[in-house]
PQR file of N, CA, C, O and H, with PARSE charges and radii, in Angstrom:
ATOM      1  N   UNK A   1      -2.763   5.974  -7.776 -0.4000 1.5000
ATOM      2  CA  UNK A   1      -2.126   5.838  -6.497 -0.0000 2.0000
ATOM      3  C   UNK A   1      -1.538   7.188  -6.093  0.5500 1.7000
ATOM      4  O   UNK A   1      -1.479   8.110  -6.906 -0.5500 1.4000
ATOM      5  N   UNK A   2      -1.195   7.281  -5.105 -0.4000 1.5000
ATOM      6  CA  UNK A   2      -0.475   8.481  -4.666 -0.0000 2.0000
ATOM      7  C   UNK A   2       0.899   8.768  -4.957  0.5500 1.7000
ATOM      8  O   UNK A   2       1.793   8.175  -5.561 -0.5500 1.4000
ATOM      9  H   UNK A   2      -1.242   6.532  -4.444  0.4000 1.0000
ATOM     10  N   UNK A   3       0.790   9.913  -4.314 -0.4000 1.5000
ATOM     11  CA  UNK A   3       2.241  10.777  -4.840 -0.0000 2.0000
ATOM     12  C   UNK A   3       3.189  10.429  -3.609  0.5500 1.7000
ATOM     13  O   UNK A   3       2.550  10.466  -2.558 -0.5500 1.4000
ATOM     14  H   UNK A   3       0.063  10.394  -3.824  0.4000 1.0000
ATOM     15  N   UNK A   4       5.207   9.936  -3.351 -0.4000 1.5000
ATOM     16  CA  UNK A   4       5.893  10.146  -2.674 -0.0000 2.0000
ATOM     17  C   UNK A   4       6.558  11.171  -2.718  0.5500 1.7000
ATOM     18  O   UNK A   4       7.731  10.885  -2.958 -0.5500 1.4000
ATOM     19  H   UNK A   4       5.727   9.905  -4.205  0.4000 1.0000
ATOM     20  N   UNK A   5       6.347  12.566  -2.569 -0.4000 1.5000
ATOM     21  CA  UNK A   5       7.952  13.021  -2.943 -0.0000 2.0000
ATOM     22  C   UNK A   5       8.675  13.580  -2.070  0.5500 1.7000
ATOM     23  O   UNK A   5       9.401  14.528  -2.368 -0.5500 1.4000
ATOM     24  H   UNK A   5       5.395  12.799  -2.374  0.4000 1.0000
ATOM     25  N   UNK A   6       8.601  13.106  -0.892 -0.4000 1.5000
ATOM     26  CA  UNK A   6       9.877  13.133   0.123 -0.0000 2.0000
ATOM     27  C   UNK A   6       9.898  11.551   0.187  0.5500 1.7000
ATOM     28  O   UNK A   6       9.352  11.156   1.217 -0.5500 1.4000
ATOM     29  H   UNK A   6       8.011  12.335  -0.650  0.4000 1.0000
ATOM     30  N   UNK A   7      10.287  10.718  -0.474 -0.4000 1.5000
ATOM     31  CA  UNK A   7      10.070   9.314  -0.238 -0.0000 2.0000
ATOM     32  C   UNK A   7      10.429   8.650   1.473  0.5500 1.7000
ATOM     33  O   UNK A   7      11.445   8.847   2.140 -0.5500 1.4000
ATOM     34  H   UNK A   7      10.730  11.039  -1.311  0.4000 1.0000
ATOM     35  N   UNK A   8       9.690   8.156   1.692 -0.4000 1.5000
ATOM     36  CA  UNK A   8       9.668   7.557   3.237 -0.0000 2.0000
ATOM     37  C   UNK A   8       8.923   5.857   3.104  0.5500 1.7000
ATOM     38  O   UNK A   8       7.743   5.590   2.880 -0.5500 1.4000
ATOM     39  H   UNK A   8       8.865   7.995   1.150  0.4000 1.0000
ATOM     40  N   UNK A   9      10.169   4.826   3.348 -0.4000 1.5000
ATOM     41  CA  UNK A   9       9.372   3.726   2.741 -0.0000 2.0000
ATOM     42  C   UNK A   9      10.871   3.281   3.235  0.5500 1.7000
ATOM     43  O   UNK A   9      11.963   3.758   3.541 -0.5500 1.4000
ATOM     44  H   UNK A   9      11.128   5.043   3.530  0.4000 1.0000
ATOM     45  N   UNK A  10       9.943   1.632   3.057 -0.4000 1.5000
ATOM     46  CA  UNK A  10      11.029   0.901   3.048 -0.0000 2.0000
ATOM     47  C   UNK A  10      10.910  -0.893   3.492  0.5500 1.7000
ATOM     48  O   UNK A  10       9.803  -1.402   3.317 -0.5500 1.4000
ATOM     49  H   UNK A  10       9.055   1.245   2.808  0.4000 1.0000
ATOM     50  N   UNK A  11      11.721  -1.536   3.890 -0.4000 1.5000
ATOM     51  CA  UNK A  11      10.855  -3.266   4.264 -0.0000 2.0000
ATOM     52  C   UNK A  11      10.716  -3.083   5.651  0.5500 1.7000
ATOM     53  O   UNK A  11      11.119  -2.084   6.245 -0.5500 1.4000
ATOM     54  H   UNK A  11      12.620  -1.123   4.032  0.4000 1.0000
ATOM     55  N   UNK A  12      10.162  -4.018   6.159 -0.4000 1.5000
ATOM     56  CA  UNK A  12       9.597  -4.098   7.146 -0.0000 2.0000
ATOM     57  C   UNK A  12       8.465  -6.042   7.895  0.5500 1.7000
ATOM     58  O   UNK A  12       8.118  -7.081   7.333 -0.5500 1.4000
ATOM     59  H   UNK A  12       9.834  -4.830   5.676  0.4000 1.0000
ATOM     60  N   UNK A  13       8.379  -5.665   8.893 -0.4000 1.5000
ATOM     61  CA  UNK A  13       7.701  -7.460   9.080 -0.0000 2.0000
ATOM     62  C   UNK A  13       6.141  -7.035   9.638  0.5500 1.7000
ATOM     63  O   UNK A  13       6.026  -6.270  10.596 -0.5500 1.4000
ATOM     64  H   UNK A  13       8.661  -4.821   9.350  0.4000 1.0000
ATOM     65  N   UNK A  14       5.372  -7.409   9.185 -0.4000 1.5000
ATOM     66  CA  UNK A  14       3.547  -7.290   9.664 -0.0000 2.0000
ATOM     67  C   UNK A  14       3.505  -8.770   9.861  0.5500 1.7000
ATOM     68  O   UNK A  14       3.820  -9.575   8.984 -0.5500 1.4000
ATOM     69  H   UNK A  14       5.465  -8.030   8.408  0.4000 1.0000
ATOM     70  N   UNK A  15       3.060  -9.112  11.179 -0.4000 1.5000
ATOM     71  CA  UNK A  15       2.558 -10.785  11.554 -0.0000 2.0000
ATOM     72  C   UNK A  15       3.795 -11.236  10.849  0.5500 1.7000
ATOM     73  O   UNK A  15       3.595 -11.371   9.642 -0.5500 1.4000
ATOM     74  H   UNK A  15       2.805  -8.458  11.891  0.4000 1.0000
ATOM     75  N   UNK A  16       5.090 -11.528  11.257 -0.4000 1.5000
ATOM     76  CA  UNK A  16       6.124 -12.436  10.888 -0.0000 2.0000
ATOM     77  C   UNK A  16       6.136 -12.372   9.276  0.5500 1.7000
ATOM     78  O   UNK A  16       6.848 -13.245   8.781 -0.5500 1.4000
ATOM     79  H   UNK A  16       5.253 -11.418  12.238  0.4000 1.0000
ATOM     80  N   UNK A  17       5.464 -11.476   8.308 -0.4000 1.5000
ATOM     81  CA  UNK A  17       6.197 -11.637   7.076 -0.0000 2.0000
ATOM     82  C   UNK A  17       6.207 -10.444   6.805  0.5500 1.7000
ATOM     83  O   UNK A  17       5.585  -9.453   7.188 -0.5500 1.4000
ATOM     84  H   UNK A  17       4.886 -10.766   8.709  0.4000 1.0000
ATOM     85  N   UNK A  18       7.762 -10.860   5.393 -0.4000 1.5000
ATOM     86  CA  UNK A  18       8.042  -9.357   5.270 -0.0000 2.0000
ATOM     87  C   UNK A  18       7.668  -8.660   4.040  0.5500 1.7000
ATOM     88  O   UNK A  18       7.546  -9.323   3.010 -0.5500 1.4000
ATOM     89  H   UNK A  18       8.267 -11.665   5.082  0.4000 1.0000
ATOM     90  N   UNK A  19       7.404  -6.961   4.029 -0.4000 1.5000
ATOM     91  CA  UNK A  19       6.641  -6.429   3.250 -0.0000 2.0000
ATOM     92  C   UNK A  19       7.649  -5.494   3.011  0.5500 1.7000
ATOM     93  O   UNK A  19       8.709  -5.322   3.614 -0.5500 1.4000
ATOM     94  H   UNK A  19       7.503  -6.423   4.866  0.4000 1.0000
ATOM     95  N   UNK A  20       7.049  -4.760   1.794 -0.4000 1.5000
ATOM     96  CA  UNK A  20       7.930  -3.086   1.881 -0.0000 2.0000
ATOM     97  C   UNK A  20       6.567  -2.319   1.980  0.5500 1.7000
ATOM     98  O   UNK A  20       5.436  -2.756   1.764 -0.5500 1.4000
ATOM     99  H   UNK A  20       6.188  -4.900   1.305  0.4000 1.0000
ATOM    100  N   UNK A  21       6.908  -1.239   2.309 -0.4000 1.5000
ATOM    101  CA  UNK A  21       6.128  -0.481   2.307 -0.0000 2.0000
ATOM    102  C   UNK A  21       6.317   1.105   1.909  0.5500 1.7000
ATOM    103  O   UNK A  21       7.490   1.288   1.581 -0.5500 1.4000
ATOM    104  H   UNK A  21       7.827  -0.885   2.484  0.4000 1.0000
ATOM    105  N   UNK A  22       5.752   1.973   1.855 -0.4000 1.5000
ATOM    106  CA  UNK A  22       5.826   3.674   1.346 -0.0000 2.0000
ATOM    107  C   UNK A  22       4.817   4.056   1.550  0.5500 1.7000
ATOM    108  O   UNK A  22       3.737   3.469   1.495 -0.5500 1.4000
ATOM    109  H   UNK A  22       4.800   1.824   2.121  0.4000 1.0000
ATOM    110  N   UNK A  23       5.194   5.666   1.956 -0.4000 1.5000
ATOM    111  CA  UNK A  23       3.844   6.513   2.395 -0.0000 2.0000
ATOM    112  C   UNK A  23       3.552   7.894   0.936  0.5500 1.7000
ATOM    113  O   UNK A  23       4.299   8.444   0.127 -0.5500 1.4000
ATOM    114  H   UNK A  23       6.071   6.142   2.001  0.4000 1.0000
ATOM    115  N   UNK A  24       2.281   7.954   1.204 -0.4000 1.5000
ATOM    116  CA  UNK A  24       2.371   9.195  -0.084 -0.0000 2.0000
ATOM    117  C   UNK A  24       1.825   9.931   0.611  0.5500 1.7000
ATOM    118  O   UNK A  24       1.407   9.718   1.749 -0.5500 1.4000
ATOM    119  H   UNK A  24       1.674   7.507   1.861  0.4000 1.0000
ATOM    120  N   UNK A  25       1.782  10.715   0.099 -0.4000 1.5000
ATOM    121  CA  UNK A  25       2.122  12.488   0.532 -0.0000 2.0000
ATOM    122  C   UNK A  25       0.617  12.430   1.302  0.5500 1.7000
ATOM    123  O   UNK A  25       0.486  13.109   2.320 -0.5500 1.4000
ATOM    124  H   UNK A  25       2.122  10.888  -0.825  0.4000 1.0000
ATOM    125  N   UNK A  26      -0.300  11.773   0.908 -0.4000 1.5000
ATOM    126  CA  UNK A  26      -1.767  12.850   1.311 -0.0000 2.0000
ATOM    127  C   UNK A  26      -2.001  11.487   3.470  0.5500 1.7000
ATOM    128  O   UNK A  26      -2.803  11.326   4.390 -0.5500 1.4000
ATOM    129  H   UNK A  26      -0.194  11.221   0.081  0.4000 1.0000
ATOM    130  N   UNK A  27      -0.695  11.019   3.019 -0.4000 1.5000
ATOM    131  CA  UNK A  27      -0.757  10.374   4.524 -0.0000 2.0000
ATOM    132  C   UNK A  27      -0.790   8.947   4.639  0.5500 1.7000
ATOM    133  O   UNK A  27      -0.155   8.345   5.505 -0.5500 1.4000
ATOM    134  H   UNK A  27      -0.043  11.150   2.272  0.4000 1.0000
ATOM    135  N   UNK A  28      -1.590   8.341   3.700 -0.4000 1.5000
ATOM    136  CA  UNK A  28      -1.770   6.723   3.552 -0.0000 2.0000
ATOM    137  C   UNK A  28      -0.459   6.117   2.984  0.5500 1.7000
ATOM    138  O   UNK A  28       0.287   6.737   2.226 -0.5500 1.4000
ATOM    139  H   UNK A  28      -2.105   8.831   2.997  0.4000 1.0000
ATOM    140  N   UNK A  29      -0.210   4.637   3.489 -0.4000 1.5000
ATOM    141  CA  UNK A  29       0.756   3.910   3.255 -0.0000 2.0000
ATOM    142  C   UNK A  29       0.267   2.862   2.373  0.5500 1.7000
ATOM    143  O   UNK A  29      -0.848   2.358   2.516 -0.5500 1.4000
ATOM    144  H   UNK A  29      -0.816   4.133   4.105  0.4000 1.0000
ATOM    145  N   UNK A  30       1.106   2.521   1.443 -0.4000 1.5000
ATOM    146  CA  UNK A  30       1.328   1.331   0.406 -0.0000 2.0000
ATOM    147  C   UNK A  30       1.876   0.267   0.922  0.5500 1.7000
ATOM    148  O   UNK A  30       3.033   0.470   1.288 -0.5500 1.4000
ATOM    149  H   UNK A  30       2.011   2.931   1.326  0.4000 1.0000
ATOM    150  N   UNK A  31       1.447  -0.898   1.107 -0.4000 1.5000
ATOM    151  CA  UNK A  31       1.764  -1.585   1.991 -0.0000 2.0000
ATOM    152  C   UNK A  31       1.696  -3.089   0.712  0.5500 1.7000
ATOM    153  O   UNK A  31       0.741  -3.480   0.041 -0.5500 1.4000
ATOM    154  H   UNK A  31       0.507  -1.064   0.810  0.4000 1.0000
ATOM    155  N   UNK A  32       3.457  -3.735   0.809 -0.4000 1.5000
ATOM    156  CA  UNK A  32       3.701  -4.791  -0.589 -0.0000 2.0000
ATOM    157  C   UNK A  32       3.799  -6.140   0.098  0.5500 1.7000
ATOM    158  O   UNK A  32       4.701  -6.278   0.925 -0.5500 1.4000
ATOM    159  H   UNK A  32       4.233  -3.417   1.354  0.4000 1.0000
ATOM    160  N   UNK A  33       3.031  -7.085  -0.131 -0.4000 1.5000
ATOM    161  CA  UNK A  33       3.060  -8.221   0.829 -0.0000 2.0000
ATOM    162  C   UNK A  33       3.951  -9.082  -0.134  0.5500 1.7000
ATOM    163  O   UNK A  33       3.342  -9.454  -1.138 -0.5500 1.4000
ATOM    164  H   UNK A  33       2.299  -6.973  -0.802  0.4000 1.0000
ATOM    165  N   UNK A  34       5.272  -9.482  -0.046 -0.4000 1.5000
ATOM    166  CA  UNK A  34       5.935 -10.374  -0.610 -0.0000 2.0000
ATOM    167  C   UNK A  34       7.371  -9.400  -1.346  0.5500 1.7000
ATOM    168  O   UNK A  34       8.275  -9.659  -2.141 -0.5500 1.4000
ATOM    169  H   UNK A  34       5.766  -9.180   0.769  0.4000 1.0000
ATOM    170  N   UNK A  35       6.988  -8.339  -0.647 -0.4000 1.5000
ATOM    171  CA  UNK A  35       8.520  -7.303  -1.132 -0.0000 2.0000
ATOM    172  C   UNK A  35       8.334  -6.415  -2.186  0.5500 1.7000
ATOM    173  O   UNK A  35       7.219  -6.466  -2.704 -0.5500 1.4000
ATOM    174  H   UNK A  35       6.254  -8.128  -0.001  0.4000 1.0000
ATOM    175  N   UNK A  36       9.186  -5.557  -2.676 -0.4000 1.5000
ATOM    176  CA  UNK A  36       8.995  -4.624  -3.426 -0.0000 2.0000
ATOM    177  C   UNK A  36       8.039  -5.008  -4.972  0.5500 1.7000
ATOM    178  O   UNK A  36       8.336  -6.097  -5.462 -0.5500 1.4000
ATOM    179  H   UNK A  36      10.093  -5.516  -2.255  0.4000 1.0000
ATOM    180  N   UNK A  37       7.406  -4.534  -5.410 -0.4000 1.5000
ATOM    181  CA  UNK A  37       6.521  -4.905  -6.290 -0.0000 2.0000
ATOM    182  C   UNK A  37       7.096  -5.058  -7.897  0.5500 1.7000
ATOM    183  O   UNK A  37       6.592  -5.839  -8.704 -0.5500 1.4000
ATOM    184  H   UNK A  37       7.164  -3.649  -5.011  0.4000 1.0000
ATOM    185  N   UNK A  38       8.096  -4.279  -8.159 -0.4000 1.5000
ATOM    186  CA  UNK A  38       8.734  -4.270  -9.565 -0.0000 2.0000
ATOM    187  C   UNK A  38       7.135  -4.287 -10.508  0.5500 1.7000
ATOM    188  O   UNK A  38       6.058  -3.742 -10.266 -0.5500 1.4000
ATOM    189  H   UNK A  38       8.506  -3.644  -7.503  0.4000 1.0000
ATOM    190  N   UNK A  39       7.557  -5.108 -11.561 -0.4000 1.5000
ATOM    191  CA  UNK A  39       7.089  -5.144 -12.873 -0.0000 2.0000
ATOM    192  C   UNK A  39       5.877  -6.318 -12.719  0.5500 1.7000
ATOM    193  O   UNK A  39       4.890  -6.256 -13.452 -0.5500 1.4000
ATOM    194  H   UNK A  39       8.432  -5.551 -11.758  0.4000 1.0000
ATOM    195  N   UNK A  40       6.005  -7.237 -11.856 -0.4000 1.5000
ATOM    196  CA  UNK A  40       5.555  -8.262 -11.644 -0.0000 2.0000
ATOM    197  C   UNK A  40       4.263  -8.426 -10.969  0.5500 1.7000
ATOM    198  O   UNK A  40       3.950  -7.495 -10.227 -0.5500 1.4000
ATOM    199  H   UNK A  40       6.807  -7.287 -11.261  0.4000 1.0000
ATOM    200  N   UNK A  41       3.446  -9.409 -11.064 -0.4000 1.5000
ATOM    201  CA  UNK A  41       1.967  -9.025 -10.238 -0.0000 2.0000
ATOM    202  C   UNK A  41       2.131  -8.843  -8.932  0.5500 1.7000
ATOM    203  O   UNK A  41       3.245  -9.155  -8.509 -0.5500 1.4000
ATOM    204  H   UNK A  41       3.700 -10.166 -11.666  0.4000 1.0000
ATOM    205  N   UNK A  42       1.290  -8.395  -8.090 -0.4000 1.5000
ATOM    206  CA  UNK A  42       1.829  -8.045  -6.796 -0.0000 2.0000
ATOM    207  C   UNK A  42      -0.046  -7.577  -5.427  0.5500 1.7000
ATOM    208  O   UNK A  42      -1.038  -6.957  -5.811 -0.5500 1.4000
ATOM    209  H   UNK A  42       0.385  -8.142  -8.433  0.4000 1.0000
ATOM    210  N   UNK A  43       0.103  -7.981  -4.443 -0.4000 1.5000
ATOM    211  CA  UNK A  43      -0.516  -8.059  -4.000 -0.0000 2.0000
ATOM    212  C   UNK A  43      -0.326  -6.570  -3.353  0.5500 1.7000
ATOM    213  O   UNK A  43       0.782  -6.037  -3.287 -0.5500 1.4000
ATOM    214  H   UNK A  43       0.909  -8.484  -4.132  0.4000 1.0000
ATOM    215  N   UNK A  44      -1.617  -5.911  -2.848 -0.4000 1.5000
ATOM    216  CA  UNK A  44      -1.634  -4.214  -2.510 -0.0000 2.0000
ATOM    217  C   UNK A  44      -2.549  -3.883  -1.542  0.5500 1.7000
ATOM    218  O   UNK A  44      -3.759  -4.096  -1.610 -0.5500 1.4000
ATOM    219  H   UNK A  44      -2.517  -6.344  -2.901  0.4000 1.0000
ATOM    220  N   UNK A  45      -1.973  -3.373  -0.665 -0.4000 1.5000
ATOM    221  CA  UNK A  45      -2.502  -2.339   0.354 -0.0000 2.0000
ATOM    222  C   UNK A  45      -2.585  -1.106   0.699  0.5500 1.7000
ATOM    223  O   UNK A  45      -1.463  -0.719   1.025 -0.5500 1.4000
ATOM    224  H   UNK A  45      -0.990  -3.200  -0.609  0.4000 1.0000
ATOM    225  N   UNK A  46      -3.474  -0.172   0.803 -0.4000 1.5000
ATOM    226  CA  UNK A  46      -3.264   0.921   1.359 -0.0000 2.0000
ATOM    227  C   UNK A  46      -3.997   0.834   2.607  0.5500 1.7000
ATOM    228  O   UNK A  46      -4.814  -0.073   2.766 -0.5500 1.4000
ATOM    229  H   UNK A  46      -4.385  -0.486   0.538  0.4000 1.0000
ATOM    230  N   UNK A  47      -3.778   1.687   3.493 -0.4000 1.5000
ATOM    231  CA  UNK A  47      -3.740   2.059   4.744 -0.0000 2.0000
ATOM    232  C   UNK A  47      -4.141   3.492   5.424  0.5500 1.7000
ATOM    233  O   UNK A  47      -3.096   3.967   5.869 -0.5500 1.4000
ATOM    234  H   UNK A  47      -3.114   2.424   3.364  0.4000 1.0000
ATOM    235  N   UNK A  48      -5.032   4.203   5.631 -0.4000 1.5000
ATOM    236  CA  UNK A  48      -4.927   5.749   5.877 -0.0000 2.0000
ATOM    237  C   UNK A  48      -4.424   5.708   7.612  0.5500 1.7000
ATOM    238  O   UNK A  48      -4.463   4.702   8.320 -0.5500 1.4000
ATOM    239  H   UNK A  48      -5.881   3.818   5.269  0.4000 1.0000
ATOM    240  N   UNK A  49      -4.052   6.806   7.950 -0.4000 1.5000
ATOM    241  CA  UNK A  49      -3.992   7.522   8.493 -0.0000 2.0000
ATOM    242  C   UNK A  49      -3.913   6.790  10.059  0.5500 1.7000
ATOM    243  O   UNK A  49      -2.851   6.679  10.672 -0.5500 1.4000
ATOM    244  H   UNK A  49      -4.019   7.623   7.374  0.4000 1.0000
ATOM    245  N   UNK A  50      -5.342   6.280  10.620 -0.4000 1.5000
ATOM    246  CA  UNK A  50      -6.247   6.059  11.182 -0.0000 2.0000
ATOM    247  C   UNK A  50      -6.450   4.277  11.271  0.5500 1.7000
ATOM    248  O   UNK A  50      -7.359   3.721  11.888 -0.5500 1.4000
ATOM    249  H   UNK A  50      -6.204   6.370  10.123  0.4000 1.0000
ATOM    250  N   UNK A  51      -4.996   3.355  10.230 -0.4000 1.5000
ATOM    251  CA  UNK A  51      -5.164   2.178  10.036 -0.0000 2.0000
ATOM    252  C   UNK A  51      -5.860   2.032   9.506  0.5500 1.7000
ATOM    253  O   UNK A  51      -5.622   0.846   9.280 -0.5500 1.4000
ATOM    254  H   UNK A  51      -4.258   3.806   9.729  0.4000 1.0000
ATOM    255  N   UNK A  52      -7.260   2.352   8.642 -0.4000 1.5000
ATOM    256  CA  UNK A  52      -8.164   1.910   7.827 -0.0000 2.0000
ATOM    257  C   UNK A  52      -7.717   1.225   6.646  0.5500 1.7000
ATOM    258  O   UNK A  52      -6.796   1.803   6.069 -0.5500 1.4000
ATOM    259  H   UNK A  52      -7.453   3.316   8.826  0.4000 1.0000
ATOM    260  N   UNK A  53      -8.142   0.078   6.090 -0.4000 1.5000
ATOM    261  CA  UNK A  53      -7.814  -0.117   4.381 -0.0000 2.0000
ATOM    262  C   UNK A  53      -9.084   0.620   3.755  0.5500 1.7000
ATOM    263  O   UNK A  53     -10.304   0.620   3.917 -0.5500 1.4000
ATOM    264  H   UNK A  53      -8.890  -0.392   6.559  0.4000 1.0000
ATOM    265  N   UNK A  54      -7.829   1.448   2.694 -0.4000 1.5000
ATOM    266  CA  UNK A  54      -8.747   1.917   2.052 -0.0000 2.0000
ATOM    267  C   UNK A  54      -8.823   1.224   0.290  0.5500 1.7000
ATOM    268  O   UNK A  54      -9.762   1.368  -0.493 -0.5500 1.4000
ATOM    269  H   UNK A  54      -6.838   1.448   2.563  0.4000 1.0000
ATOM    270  N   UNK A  55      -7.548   0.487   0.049 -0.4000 1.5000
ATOM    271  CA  UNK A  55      -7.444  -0.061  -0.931 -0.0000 2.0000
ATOM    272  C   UNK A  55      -6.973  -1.731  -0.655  0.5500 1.7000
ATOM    273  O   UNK A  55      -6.108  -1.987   0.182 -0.5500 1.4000
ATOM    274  H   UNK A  55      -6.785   0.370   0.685  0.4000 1.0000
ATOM    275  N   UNK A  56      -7.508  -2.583  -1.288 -0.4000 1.5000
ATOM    276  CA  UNK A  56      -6.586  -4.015  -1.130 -0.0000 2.0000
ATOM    277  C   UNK A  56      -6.786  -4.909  -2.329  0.5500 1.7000
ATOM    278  O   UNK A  56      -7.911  -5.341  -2.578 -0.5500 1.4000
ATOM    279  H   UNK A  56      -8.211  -2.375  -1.968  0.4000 1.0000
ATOM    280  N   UNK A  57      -5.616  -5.243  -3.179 -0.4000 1.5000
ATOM    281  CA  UNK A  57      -5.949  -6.030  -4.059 -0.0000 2.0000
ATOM    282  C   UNK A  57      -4.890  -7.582  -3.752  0.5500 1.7000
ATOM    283  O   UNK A  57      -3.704  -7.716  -3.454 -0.5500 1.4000
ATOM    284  H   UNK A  57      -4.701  -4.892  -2.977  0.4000 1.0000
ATOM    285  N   UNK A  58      -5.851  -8.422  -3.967 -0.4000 1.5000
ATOM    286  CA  UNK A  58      -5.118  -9.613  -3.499 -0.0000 2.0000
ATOM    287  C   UNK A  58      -5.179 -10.782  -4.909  0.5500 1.7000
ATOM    288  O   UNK A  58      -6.071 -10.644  -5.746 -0.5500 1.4000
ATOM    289  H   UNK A  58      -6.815  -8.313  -4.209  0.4000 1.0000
ATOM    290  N   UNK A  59      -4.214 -11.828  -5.032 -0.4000 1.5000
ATOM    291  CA  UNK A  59      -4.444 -12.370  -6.277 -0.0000 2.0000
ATOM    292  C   UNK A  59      -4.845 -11.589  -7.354  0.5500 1.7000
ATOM    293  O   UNK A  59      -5.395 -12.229  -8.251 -0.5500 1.4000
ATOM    294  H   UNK A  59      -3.490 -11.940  -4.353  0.4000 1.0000
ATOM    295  N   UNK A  60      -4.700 -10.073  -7.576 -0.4000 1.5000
ATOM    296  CA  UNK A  60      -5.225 -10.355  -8.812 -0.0000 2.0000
ATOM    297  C   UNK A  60      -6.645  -9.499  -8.448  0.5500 1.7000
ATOM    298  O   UNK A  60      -7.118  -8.640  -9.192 -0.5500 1.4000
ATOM    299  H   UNK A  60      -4.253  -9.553  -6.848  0.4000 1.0000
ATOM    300  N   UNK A  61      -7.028  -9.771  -7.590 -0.4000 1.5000
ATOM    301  CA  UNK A  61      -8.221  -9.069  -7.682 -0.0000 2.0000
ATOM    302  C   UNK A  61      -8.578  -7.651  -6.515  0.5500 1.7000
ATOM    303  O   UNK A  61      -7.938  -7.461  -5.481 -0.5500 1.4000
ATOM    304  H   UNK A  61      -6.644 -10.469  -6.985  0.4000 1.0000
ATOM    305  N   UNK A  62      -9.727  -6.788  -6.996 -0.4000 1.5000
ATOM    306  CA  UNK A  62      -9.584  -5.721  -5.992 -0.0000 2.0000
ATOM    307  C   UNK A  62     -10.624  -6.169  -5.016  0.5500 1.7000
ATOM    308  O   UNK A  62     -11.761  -6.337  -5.457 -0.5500 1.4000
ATOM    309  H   UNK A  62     -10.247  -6.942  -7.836  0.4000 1.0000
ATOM    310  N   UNK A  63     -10.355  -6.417  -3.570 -0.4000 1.5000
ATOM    311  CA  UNK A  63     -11.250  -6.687  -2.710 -0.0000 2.0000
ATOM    312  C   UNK A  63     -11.885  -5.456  -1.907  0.5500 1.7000
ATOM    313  O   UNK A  63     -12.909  -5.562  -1.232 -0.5500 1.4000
ATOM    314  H   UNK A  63      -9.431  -6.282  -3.211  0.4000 1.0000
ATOM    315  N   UNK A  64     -11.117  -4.216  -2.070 -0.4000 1.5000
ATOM    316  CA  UNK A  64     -12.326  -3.369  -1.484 -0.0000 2.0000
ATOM    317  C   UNK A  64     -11.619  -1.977  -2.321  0.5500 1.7000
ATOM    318  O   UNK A  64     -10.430  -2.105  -2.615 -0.5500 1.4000
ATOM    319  H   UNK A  64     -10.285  -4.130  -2.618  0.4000 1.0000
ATOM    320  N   UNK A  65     -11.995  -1.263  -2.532 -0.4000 1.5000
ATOM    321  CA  UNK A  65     -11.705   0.379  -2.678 -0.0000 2.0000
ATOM    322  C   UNK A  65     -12.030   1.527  -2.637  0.5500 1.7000
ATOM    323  O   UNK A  65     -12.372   2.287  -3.543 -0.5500 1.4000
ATOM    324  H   UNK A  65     -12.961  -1.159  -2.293  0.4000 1.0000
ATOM    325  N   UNK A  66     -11.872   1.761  -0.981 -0.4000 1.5000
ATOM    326  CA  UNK A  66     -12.706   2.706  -0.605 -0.0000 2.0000
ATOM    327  C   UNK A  66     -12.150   4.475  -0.570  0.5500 1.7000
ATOM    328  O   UNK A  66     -12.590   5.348   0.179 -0.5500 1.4000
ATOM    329  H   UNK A  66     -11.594   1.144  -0.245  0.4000 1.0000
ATOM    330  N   UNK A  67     -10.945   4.640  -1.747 -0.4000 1.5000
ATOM    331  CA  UNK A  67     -10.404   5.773  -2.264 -0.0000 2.0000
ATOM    332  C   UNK A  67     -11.068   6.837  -2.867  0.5500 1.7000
ATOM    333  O   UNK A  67     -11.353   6.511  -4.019 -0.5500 1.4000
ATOM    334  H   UNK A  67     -10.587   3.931  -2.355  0.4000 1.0000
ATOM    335  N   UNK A  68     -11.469   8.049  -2.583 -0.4000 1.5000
ATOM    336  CA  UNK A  68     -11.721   8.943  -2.846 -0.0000 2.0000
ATOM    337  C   UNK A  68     -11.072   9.785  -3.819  0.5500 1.7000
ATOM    338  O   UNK A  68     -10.408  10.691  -3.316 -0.5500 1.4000
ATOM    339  H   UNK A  68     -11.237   8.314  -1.647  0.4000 1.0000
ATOM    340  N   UNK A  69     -11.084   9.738  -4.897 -0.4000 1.5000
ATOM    341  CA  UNK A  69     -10.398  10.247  -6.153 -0.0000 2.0000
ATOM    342  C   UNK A  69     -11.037  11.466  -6.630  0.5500 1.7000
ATOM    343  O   UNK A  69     -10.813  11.774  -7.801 -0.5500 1.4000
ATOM    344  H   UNK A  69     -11.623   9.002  -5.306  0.4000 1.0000
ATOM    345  N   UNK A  70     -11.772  12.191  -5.949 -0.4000 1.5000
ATOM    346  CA  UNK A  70     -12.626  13.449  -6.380 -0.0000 2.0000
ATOM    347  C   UNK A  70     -12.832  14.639  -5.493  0.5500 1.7000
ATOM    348  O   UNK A  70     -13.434  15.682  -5.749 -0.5500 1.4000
ATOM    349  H   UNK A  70     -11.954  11.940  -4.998  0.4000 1.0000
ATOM    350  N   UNK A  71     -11.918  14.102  -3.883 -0.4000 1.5000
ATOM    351  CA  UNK A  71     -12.027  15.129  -2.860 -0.0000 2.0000
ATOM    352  C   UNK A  71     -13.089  14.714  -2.316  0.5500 1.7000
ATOM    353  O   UNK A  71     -13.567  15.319  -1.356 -0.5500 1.4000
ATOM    354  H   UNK A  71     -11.429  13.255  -3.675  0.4000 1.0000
TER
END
């Protein structure tokens, strides 16, 4: 996952429920459906730039990941 280190994040409501969310450095947002994620399983979004998902794991599973980890 990406890097925060000016951290910019925080909760927020998408369609009437509430999420937290954080941005990392290279621009895309982490987006937590059911609140901050802790230790616990947790459902995941990323987001670039442009609104695209580029990552989403739901239940448990990864439904798309379209992250570029090599440039």
């Amino acid at each position: 996952m990406g890097t925060n280190s000016q951290y910019e994040g925080g909760m927020g409501r998408i369609g009437g429920e509430v999420m937290y969310w954080d941005k990392n450095d290279d621009g895309t947002t982490n987006i937590f459906p059911g609140g901050m994620p802790g230790a616990r399983p947790h459902d995941h979004i990323v987001v670039n730039e442009d609104g695209g998902v580029e990552y989403m794991r739901i239940d448990g599973k990864v439904i798309n990941d379209y992250r570029d980890y090599h440039g």
